[in-house]
Residue, then its C-alpha position, 0 to 999 in steps of 0.5 A: x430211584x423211587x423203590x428201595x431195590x432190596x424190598x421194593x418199597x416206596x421210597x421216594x426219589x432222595x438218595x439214604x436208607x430204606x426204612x424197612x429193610x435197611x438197604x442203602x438207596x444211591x440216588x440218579x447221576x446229575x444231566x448237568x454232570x453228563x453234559x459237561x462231562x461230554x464236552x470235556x471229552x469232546x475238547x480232549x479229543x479234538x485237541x489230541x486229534x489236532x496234535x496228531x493232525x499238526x504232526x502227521x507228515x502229508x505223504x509224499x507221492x511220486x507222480x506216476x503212482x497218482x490215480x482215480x482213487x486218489x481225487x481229492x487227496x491231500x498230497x505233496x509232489x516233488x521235482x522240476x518246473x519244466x515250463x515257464x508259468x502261465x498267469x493271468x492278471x485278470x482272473x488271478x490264474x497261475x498254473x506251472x508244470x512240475x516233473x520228476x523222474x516217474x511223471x509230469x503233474x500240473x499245478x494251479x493256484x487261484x486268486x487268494x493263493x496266487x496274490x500271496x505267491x506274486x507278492x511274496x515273489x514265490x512264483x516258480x520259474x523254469x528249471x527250480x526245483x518244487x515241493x508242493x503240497x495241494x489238493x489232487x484233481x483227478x480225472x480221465x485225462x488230466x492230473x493236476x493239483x490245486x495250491x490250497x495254503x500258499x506256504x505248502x508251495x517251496x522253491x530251491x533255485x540254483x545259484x547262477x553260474x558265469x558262462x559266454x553265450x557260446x559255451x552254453x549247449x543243448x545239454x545244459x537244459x535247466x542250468x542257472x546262467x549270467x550271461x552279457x551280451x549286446x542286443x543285436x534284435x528285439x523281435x516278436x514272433x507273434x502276440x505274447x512273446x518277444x524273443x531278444x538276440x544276444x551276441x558276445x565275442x564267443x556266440x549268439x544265444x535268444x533270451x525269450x521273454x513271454x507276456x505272463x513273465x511280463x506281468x509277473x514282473x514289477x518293470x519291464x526294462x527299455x531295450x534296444x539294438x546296440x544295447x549292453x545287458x545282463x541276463x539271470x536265466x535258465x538253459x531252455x530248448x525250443x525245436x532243437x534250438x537253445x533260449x535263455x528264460x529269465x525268472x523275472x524282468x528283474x533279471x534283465x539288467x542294462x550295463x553302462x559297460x560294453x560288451x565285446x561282440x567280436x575278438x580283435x583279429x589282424x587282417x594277416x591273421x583271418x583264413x578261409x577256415x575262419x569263415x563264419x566267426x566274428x571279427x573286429x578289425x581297425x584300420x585305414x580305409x583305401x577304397x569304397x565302392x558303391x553297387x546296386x545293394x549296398x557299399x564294399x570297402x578296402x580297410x587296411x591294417x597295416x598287416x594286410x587289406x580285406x573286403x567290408x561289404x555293407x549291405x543296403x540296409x545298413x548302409x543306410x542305417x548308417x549314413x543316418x546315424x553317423x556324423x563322421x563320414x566313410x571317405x578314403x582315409x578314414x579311420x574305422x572299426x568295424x565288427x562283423x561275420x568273416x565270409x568267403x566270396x568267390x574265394x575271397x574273405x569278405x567282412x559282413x556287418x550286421x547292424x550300422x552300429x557295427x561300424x564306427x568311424x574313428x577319425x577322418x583324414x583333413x581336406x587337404x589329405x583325403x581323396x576323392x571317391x567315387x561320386x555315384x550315390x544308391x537312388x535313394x540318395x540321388x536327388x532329382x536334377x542339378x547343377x550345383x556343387x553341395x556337400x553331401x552329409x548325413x545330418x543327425x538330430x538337431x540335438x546332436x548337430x556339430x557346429x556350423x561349418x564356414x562356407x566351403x570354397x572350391x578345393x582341387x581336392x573336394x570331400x565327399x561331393x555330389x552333383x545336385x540340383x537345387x532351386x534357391x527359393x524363400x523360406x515358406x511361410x507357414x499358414x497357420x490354421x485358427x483352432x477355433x476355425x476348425x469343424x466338423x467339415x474339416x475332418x480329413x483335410x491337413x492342417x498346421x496348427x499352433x497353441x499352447x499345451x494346457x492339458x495332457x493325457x495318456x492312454x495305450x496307445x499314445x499320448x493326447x495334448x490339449x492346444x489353446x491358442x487364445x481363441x479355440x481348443x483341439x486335441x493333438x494325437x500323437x499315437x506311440x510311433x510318431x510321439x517315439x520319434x518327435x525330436x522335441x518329444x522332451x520339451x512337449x509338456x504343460x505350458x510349451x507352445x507347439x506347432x503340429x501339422x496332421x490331418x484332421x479326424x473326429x472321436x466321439x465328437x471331439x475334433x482332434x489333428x493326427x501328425x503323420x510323422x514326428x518331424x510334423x510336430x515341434x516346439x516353438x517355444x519351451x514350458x516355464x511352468x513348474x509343480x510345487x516341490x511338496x513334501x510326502x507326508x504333506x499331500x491330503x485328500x484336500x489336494x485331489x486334481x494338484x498337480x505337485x512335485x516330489x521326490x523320494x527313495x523307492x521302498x517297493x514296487x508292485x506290477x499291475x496288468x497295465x501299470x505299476x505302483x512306485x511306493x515313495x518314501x521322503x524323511x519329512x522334517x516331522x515325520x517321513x511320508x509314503x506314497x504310491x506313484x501310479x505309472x502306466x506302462x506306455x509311460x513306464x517304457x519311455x521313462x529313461x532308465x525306468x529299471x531304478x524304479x524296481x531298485x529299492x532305494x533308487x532316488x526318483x523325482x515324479x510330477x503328477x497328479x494327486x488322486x485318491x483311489x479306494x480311499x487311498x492317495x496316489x501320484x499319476x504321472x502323464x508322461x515319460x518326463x514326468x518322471x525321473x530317475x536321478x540315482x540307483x544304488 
């Protein structure tokens, strides 16, 4: 202030006394002062208004009440995942369907947020109940609310109940079971679901397993027919009919233990109102007769005598699978439908594993049956006397029988021609032999395995024989059934038989079947056992050994990484084992590479990936499940 307020005098800008009237002059108020006395306020309240914000409670809304004036509102909903999530590897996509009593809400989340839900395992699951907070999209015709804080996302899941497959009914939508059953089919209605039976003594149920639950989880289990299994899932409802939907393949557990698929009954015991329920019977077979569709039976319990009918397939399913054969006499159990035919029972088996011959009676014991034989299993012309047998793999043969000598009373005889004739010689075809000018022809090739790949749908083997190199292909189908498929390894000497072909310039040979490819003489070579905590960047391309417990697993579109961990004798080591999943489901008992803890022993490849090493197996055998806690 530059004038004395009291008489207007000049008196300059300093604060004091005027010195013509007396008056007491005050001087300005510092900027500076101003200033920080802003920011103090400016802090005080952002700290007060973050208090406020970290205690508000976010509102939580029933769906029905969400509208147009609500678009990107923060809010939270409650209820049910009513459907199965939807994810997609690729793009990081989850989406899941949420409901409560007044309505139905989508949920999505993306990338950031996803990655930390499928890592922490937080990933709803049908019938698990929701607390979800996110930011609402609203628009004309479609609700949804975006996941924007991973830990706004709570799941409560029920504690699973024991139940038979049978006691499980429409009404029962939502409810947590375990079940066990024996896999009776494993079928894909179409691309992205694959629906496996299930059948205990009570019933049959579907358990539905879809390509985003498959991603979702870390391993994906190797089932087959015949198989035991436990199952974690929840009640679901497609079209009126009953399915299980389990929340991870984790929950999918293949048993050591049989699970019985029917309740043992006496012959005496089965009536017409019995039709259509499962049965198991034992007892003595006392005819067979072969017609046009199949095989029907006498079995005998000693209580009474009913009808087995094995249908064609079946039957030939069986004489496949089987060492023991069906003559009169034999032992057997069979399980199976009871049906009424002409006012008569009958015992329908559904699968040849439905069957079992438990002993045979001794040549001089059993008689003959009848000789006719289905078509398919009659060979042209003939004039000698050969048994006829259904003839395993070689890795199952029993031991040679003596030669037979004619008996009054024969086994099982069929009358055959056959031409003796020498053993043919094999012309083997030289790789380096093989040209262009080739491709399309068949050829039977043999070499050394000096090099091995995988990809999606089967498995490539470099051959060496000393004076060329080819590619042996082996797509899936014909590799699952190779019996040397095991011993088909670096350093093996294979012969194949197959049809030339040519892949972007390089010339390979395609074996038709598995029987066209056979190892003549088995691999020596062995990887190093290393230690984990040993392997470095200098060793990128070794191939080594190691073993190791499992610390965890992570799922990938198209493979999954193993962590290993070994306790070194300086310090324990960890390393990550990259399997592809074509390798994953032909490794033998791959659901201990989810178990933690499991002991596993892998042969692969060092490589480095973003800096990082890691392990890749090539093949099935490659890797080895040797304990699961």
């Amino acid at each position: 202030m530059s004038h004395c307020p009291s008489c207007g005098q000049y008196v300059g800008g300093s604060p004091g006394t005027c010195t013509y009237c007396g008056a007491r002059i005050t001087g300005r108020i510092s900027i500076r002062l101003v200033k920080l006395a802003a920011i103090a306020l400016t802090t005080v309240g952002l700290a007060v208004l973050w208090w406020f914000a970290r205690r508000a409670e976010i509102p939580t809304l029933p769906i029905s009440q969400i509208g147009a004036t609500m678009n990107l509102a923060y809010v939270q909903v409650e209820g049910r995942c009513t459907r199965p999530p939807s994810y997609d590897p690729q793009t990081e996509y989850l989406g899941f369907w949420v409901a409560d009593d007044t309505g139905e809400l989508y949920v999505t989340a993306y990338r950031n947020e996803t990655r930390s839900l499928v890592e922490e395992g937080r990933v709803p699951a049908l019938g698990d109940k929701v607390a979800v907070a996110g930011t609402l999209r609203v628009r004309d015709d479609f609700r949804s609310l975006t996941v924007n804080v991973p830990g706004d996302l709570k799941i409560a899941r029920a504690k699973a109940q024991a139940s038979p497959l049978g006691a499980i009914t429409p009404d029962q939508v939502y409810r947590r079971v375990r079940v066990r059953g024996q896999v009776r089919q494993v079928v894909e209605p179409y691309a992205g679901l694959t629906l496996i039976t299930l059948r205990d003594e009570t019933g049959t149920l579907d358990v539905a397993l879809s390509d985003d639950l498959v991603a979702l989880s870390p391993v994906s289990p190797v089932l087959k027919t015949g198989q035991a299994v436990e199952v974690v899932a929840t009640v679901s409802r497609y079209q009126g009919e009953v399915q299980l939907v389990p929340a991870s393949l984790d929950h999918v557990l293949p048993l050591d233990d049989e699970v019985p698929i029917a309740v043992n009954r006496f012959v005496t015991e089965l009536s017409p109102e019995d039709a259509g329920a499962w049965v198991t019977l034992r007892g003595a077979v006392t005819t067979l007769d072969l017609f046009s569709k199949g095989l029907k039976l006498r079995l005998d319990d000693g209580t009474g005598a009913v009808t087995v009918l094995l249908w064609q397939d079946v039957y030939d399913e069986f004489l496949r699978r089987s060492i023991l054969e069906l003559v009169p006499g034999a032992e057997i159990e069979v399980h199976g439908e009871l049906a009424k035919y002409r006012g008569e029972l009958e015992v329908i088996p559904e699968l040849a594993d439905d069957v079992c011959v438990l002993a045979t009676p001794s040549p001089q014991t059993a008689t003959p049956w009848s000789t006719r034989l289905p078509p398919t299993h009659v060979p042209p012309t003939s004039t000698a006397l050969v048994e006829s047998t259904s003839l395993p793999p070689p890795s199952v043969l029993p031991t040679p029988r003596p030669t037979l000598e004619p008996s009054p009373v024969p086994t099982r005889t069929v009358l055959v021609t056959a031409e003796v004739s020498p053993t043919p010689r094999v012309d083997l075809t030289p790789l380096r032999a093989i040209g262009p000018d080739h491709v399309g022809q068949e050829v039977t090739v043999e070499g050394d395995v000096v090099g091995a790949d995988s990809f999606s749908h089967g498995f490539r083997f470099t051959l060496d024989d000393g004076g060329g190199r080819i590619v042996l292909l082996m797509w899936h189908d014909v590799y699952d059934e190779c019996w040397d498929r095991v011993q088909i390894r670096l350093g093996a000497t294979v012969r194949a038989t197959g049809q030339v072909s040519q892949y972007e310039g390089q010339l390979q040979v395609e074996p038709r079947f598995g029987g066209d490819v056979r190892v003549t003489r088995a691999s020596n070579l062995r990887a190093p056992l290393r230690e984990i905590g040993s392997i470095a960047a200098a060793d990128q391309g070794q191939r080594v050994m190691i073993e190791g417990q499992v610390v965890r697993t992570e799922g990938l579109p198209s493979a999954v990484k193993v962590f290993l961990r070994d306790d070194g004798p300086e310090a324990p080591g960890e390393i990550p084992v990259l399997v592809w999943r074509n390798v994953l489901e032909r490794v033998v008992d791959n659901v201990g590479l989810g178990t933690p803890d499991s002991r596993v022993r892998v042969v692969g490849t060092v490589q480095i990936y973003r800096s990082n090493l890691e392990i890749v197996p090539v093949l099935p055998t490659d890797v080895t499940v040797l304990e699961i806690p």
